[in-house]
C-alpha positions as CSV (number, residue, x, y, z in Angstrom):
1,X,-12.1,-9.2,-16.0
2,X,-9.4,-6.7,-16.4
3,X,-9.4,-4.6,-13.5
4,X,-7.0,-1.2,-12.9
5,X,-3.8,-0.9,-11.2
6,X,-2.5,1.7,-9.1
7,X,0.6,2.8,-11.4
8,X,2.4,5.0,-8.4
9,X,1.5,5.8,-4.2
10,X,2.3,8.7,-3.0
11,X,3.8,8.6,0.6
12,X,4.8,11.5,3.1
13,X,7.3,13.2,0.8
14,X,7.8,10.1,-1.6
15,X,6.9,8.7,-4.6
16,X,6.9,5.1,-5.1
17,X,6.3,3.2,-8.6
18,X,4.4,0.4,-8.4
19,X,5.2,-3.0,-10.5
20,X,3.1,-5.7,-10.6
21,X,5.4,-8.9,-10.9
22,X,4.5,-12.5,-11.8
23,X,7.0,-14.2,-9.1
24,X,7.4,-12.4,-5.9
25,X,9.7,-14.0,-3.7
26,X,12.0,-13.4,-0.4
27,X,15.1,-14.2,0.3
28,X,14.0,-17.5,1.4
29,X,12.0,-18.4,-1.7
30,X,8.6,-17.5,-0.3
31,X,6.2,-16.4,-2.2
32,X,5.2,-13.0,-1.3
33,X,2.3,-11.2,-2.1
34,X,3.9,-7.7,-1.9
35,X,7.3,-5.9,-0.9
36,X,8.1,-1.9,-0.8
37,X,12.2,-1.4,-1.6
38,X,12.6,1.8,0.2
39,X,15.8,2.5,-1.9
40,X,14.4,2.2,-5.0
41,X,11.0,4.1,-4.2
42,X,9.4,1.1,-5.5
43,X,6.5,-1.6,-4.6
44,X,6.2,-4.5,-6.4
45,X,3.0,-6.5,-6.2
46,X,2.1,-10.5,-6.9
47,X,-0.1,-9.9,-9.8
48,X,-1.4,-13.4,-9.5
49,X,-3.3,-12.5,-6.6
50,X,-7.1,-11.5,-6.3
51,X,-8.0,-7.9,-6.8
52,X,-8.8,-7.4,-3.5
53,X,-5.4,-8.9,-2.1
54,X,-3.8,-6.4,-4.1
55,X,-5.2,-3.7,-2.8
56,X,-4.8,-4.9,0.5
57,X,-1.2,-5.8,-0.3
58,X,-0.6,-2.3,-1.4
59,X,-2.2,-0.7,2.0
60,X,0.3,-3.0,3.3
61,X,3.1,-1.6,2.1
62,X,2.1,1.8,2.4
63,X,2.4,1.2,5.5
64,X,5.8,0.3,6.0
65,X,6.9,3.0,4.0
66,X,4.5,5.4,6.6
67,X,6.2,4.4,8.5
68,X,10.5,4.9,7.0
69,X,8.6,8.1,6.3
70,X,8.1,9.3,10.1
71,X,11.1,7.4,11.5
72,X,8.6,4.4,13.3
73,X,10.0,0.7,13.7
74,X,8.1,-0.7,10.8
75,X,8.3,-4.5,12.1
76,X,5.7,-7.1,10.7
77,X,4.3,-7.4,13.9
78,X,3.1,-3.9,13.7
79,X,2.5,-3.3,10.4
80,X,0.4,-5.9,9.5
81,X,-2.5,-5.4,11.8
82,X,-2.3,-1.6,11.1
83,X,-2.4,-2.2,7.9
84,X,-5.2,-4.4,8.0
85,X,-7.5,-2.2,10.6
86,X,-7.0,1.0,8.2
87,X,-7.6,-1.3,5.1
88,X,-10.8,-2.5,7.2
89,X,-11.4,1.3,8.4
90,X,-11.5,3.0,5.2
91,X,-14.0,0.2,3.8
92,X,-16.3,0.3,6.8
93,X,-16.7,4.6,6.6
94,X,-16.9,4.9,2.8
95,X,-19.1,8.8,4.0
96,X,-15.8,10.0,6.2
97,X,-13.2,8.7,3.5
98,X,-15.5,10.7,0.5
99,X,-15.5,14.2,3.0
100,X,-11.8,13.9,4.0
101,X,-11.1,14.1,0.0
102,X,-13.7,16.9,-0.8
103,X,-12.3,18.8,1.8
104,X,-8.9,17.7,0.4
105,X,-9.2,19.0,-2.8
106,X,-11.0,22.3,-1.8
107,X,-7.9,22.4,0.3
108,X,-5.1,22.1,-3.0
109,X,-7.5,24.7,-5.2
């Protein structure tokens, strides 16, 4: 099944391209599942993973770069349970997530 890709995020002020990579690796040689390069207003994604991981993977990373974006320490040990209780938040209140963009769009007419 051929599912669709987020091609760009918007975050704060900045907009980051998003690749989707088959090897994804740290400087370690770890496979990664995701990593945001601040510098290069890019996020590059594991496109071997589910569709799901990807999307959690890019909630992930949006994240960190939140975070760059209003000057917070954007360790791992922060970000990733952020990251997964706003991934779980937005799922969980599919109603409050569908008024806060109605009421954002009435808001950009």
């Amino acid at each position: 099944m051929k599912v669709p890709k987020i091609k760009q995020l918007k975050i704060g002020s900045t907009y980051y391209d998003v690749e989707y990579v088959d090897d994804l690796r740290d400087e370690k040689n770890r496979i990664l599942f995701g990593r945001i390069y601040e510098s290069y207003r890019l996020i590059r994604i594991n496109k071997n993973c589910s569709y799901q991981n990807m999307l959690q993977t890019l909630q992930h990373e949006g994240e960190h770069g939140i975070m760059w974006e209003y000057g917070i320490n954007d360790k791992e040990k922060l970000v990733t349970p952020l990251s997964n209780g706003h991934y779980a938040f937005i799922i969980d209140n599919p109603e409050f997530i569908r008024q806060i963009l109605k009421y954002a769009g009435r808001m950009k007419k």
